[in-house]
C-alpha positions, -999 to 999 in steps of 0.1 A, spaced: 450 163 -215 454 139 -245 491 151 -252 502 150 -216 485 112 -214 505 102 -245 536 119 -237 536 102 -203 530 65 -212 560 74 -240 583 84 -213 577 49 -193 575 27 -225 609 47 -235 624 40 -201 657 24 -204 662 -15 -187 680 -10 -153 714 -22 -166 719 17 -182 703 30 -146 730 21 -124 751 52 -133 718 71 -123 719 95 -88 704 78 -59 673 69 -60 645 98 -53 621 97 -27 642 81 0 637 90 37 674 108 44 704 112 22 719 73 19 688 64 33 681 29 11 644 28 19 615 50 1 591 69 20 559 66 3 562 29 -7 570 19 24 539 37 41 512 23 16 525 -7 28 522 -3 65 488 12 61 475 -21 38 487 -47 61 466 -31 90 435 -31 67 445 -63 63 446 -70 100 409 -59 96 396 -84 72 415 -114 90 398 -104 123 364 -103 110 372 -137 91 373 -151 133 353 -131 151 324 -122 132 296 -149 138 282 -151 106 316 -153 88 322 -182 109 292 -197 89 304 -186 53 284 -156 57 298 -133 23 299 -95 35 295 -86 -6 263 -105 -3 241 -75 -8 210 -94 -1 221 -100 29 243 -80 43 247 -39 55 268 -12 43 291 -13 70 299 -47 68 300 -44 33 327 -21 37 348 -41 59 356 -66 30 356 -38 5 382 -17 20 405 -49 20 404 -53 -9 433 -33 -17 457 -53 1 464 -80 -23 467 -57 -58 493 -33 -38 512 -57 -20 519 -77 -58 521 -44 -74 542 -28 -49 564 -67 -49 572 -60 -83 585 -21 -78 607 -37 -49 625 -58 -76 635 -33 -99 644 -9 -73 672 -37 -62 682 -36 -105 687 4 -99 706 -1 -66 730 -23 -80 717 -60 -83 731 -77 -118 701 -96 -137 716 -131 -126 716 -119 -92 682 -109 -90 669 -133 -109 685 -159 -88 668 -139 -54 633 -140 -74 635 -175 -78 649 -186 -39 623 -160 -29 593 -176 -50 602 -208 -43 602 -203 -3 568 -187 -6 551 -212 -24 567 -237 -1 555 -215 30 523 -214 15 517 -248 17 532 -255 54 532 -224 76 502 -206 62 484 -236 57 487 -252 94 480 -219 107 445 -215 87 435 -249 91 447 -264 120 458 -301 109 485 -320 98 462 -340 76 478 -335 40 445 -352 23 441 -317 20 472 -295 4 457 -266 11 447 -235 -5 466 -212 -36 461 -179 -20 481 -146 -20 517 -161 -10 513 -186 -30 507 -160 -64 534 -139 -49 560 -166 -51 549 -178 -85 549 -143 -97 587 -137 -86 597 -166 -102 579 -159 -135 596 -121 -131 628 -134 -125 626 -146 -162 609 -110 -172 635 -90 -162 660 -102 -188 636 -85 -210 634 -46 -224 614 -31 -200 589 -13 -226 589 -52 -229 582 -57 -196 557 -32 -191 536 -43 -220 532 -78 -208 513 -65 -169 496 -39 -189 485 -64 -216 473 -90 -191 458 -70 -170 435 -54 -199 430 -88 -219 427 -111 -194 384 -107 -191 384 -120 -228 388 -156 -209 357 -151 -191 336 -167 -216 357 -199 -212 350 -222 -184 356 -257 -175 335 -281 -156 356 -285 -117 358 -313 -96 323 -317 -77 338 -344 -54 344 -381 -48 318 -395 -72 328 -367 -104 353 -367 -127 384 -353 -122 391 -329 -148 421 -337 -171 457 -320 -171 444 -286 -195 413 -282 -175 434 -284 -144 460 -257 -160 430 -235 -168 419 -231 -135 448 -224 -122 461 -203 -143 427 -183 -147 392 -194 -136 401 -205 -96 378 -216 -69 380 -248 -71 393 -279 -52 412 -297 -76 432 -335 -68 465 -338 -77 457 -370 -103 430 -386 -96 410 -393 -67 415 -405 -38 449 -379 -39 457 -350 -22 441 -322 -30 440 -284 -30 424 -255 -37 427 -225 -60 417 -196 -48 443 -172 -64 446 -180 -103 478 -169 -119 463 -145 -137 466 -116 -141 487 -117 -109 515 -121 -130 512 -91 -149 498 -72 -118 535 -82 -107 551 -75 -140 537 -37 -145 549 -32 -110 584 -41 -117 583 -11 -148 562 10 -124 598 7 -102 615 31 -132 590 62 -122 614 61 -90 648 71 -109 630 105 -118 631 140 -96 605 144 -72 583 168 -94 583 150 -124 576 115 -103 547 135 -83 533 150 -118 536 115 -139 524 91 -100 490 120 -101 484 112 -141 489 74 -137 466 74 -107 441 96 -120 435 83 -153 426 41 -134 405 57 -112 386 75 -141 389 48 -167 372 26 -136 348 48 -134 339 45 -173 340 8 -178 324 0 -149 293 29 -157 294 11 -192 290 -24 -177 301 -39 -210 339 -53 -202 358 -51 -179 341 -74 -150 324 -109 -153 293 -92 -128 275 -64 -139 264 -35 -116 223 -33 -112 200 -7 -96 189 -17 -63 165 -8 -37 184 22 -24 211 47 -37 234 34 -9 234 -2 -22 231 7 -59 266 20 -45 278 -12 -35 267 -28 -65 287 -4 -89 320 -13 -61 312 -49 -60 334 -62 -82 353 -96 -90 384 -109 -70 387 -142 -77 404 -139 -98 406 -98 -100 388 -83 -131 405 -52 -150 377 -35 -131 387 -43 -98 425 -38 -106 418 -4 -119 397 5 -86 424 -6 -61 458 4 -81 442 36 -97 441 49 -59 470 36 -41 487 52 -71 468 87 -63 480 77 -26 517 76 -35 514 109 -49 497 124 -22 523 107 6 553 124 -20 538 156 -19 536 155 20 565 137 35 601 148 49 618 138 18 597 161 -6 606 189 14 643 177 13 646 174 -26 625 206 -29 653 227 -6 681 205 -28 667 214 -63 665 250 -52 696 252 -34 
């Protein structure tokens, strides 16, 4: 198990940058010959927007989360309800992830660097703009710009693209290092926090307190300068968004391999976050800034051990949502159309 581990994280760090790809055959895993689209990608996709569908409707139709009610609250809440949030929780990781993959799938199909970086950047920059206009009127109602509104997942997105759109001039064992790195370091900045804005009559924290939370800590209302000023609200920090974004770019180059290898190295990839999960969070040592504890049943002792950190997402939580949609791209290779089309072509 050890060789194969090492010998598959060689073949992606060794993966050459999608300049030398272009001569490559067409990409595998595509719905029909000439087909531009990928199968599996494309369902994981579909599938976590309607979960996401289920997490928005609670949000306005569930009385108590009308109130602020929190369905991780696990002195207050059920295991049902518990699950309704926790299921959703995948949305956000895949849909960065998978926004990553997108963009170096356009490099292998034939997009220079300056052209893609120039779509990452238009891209980013609409989203954050759409962030703070569309999304924002249609979450809070008003036209009352006291209030900016709130960083959330479009806004990370767009930040994220535009921050790739410099990566991608990079060596992708380059590339790849950076998510990886991020992802795995970025709980070392737990143990440094900075004292928010508490309102009217605080302090306003100064310009690296400000750039702290939003590149890591979040949940805050911050003003622009100083107050009275507009003012918004982190909820998404930076990172490790960016390198959730980043490692799904290098992630794209799995996709220029034959179906069997992709399956094999998609299972090991997927396999190995689930398990690693699995260990840190049984250790309860690093990986997530709230610990797992026994509670008064096995079910919720349960929920504890999956009750992990969002805001902003812990190596733990990353590892639980990617390790599995991973594991789900293999198992939607494995059993689509396409398979069974590159399976009769590499035996024909």
């Amino acid at each position: 198990m050890t060789n194969t581990n090492t010998n598959t994280f060689s073949e992606i760090s060794t993966a050459r940058g999608p300049a030398d790809l272009r001569p490559q055959p067409p990409l595998a895993g595509t719905s029909r010959p000439g087909s531009r689209r990928i199968d599996s990608i494309d369902l994981l996709r579909g599938i976590v927007m309607v979960i996401m569908m289920l997490d928005h409707t609670r949000d306005f139709v569930h009385r108590y989360a009308l109130q602020g009610f929190d369905p991780t609250d696990l002195a207050h809440t059920s295991v049902k309800l518990f699950l309704t949030r926790w299921i959703t929780h995948f949305c956000a990781p895949v849909f960065v992830f998978l926004a990553g993959t997108g963009a170096y799938l356009q490099f292998a199909r034939g997009k220079s660097r300056k052209e893609l970086s120039r779509f990452l950047v238009t891209r980013g920059l609409w989203l954050v703009v759409l962030e703070f206009t569309l999304v924002r009127l249609g979450a809070t109602f008003s036209v009352d710009y006291r209030f900016l509104g709130m960083m959330q997942v479009i806004w990370v997105i767009g930040v994220s693209m535009i921050v790739l759109a410099a990566l991608i001039h990079l060596p992708l064992r380059v590339v790849a290092g950076f998510g990886v790195g991020m992802i795995a370091l970025h709980n070392l900045l737990d143990r440094f926090h900075v004292q928010g804005w508490r309102g009217p009559n605080s302090p306003v924290p100064g310009f690296w307190a400000k750039l702290f939370i939003i590149l890591h800590q979040g949940n805050e209302p911050l003003p622009i300068y100083g107050f009275p000023s507009p003012v918004f609200y982190v909820l998404y920090p930076l990172i490790p968004w960016i390198g959730v974004m980043a490692a799904g770019y290098a992630f794209g180059a799995i996709y220029q391999w034959d179906a069997q290898r992709r399956r094999r190295i998609l299972l090991i990839m997927g396999s190995v976050a689930t398990v690693l999960f699995i260990i840190l969070r049984a250790i309860n040592y690093y990986g997530d800034a709230s610990p797992w504890s026994r509670q008064s049943t096995v079910a919720f002792t349960v929920l504890s051990f999956l009750n992990v950190t969002k805001y902003p997402p812990s190596l733990d939580f990353l590892l639980m949502t990617l390790g599995p949609a991973i594991l789900a791209l293999a198992w939607f290779e494995a059993n689509s159309p396409s398979s069974e089309f590159e399976t009769s072509n590499a035996s024909a």
